[in-house]
N, C-alpha and C positions, 0 to 999 in steps of 0.2 A: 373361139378357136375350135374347129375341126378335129374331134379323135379318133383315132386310129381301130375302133371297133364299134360292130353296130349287132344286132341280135336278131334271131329271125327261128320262124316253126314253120316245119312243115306242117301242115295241119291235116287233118285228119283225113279229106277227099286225097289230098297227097299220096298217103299212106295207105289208105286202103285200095288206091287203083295202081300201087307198088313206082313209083316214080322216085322214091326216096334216090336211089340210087345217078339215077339221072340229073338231077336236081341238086345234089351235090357235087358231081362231077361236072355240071355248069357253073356251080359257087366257083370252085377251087382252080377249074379252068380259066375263070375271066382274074386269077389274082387273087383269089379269098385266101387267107388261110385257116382254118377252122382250131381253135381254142377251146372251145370247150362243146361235147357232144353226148347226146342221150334221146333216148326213147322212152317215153311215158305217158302217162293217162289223164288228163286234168281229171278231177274232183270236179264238181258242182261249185263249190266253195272255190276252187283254186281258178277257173272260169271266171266267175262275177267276181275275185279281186284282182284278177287281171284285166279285167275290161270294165272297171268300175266308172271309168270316166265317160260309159255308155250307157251306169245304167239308167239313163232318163229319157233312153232313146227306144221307140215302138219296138226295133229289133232288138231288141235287150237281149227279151227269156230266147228268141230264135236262135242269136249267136252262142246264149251258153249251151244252149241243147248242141246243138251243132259242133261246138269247141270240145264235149266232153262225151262225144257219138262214137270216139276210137282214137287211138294214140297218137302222138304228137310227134313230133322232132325236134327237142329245139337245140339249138347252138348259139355260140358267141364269135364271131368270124371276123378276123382285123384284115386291116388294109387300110393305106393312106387314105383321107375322106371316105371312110366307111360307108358309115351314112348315107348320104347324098349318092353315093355309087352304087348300093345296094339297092336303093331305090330306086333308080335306072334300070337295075339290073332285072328285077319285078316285074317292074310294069305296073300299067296302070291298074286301080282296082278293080275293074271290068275289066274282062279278057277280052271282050269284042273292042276296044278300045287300047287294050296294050299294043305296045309297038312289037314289030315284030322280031321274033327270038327273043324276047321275053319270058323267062320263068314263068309267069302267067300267061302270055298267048303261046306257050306249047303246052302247059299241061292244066290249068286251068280247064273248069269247066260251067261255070257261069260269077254272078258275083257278089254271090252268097260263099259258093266253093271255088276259092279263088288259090286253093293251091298252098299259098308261103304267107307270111307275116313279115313284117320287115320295122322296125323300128324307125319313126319319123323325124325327131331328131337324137343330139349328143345324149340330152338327159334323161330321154327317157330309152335309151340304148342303155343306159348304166342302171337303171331302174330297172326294165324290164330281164336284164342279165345276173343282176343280183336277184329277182323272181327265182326263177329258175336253178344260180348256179350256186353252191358257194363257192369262198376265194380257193379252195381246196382243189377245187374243177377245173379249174381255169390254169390254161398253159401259153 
């Protein structure tokens, strides 16, 4: 069964070429509604346990350097089939390949810096939201 929230970061190219603002106002626009919000710095440490399910992949050490290079965004954003719609909403992981009006084919800029995260499915939406939030945060 489909839950009603999915999680997502802006990530750090996001941030630093100031689109935070846009990119939210695309979430909120298409339906999101945002529950839980903040701005913060991974750790080195808080990177590689967040993406540990990569670390056996060549771009490992690249993602965490990259993930922990400047602040983050992340959120918790409900809406009927989250999920699945959020990831719609993204785009593909290549931005030459995102469809368009896409979160990543506007502000994306290759697909290493692709902009947003987006949680893939339900569980790991609750996983990666509990990363992040506590039940405290969350509205």
């Amino acid at each position: 069964m489909a839950t009603n929230r999915t999680f997502t970061m802006l990530k750090p190219d996001a941030v630093r070429n100031g689109h935070i603002g846009a990119i939210l106002d695309k979430i909120t626009a298409t339906g999101f509604r945002i529950v839980a919000l903040k701005m913060t710095q991974l750790t080195t440490a808080d990177a590689e346990a967040f993406y540990a399910v990569h670390n056996e992949r060549p771009f490992f050490g690249e993602l965490v350097a990259y993930m922990t290079s400047g602040p983050i965004v992340a959120a918790i954003l409900e809406k009927d089939n989250a999920v699945d719609d959020f990831r719609k909403l993204i785009g593909a992981t290549n931005p030459a390949d995102a469809a368009e009006g896409t979160i990543r084919n506007l502000f994306a800029t290759s697909i290493s810096e692709n902009a947003v995260h987006g949680s893939d499915s339900d569980d790991n939406a609750a996983i990666e939201s509990a990363f992040h939030f506590a039940g405290r945060e969350q509205f």
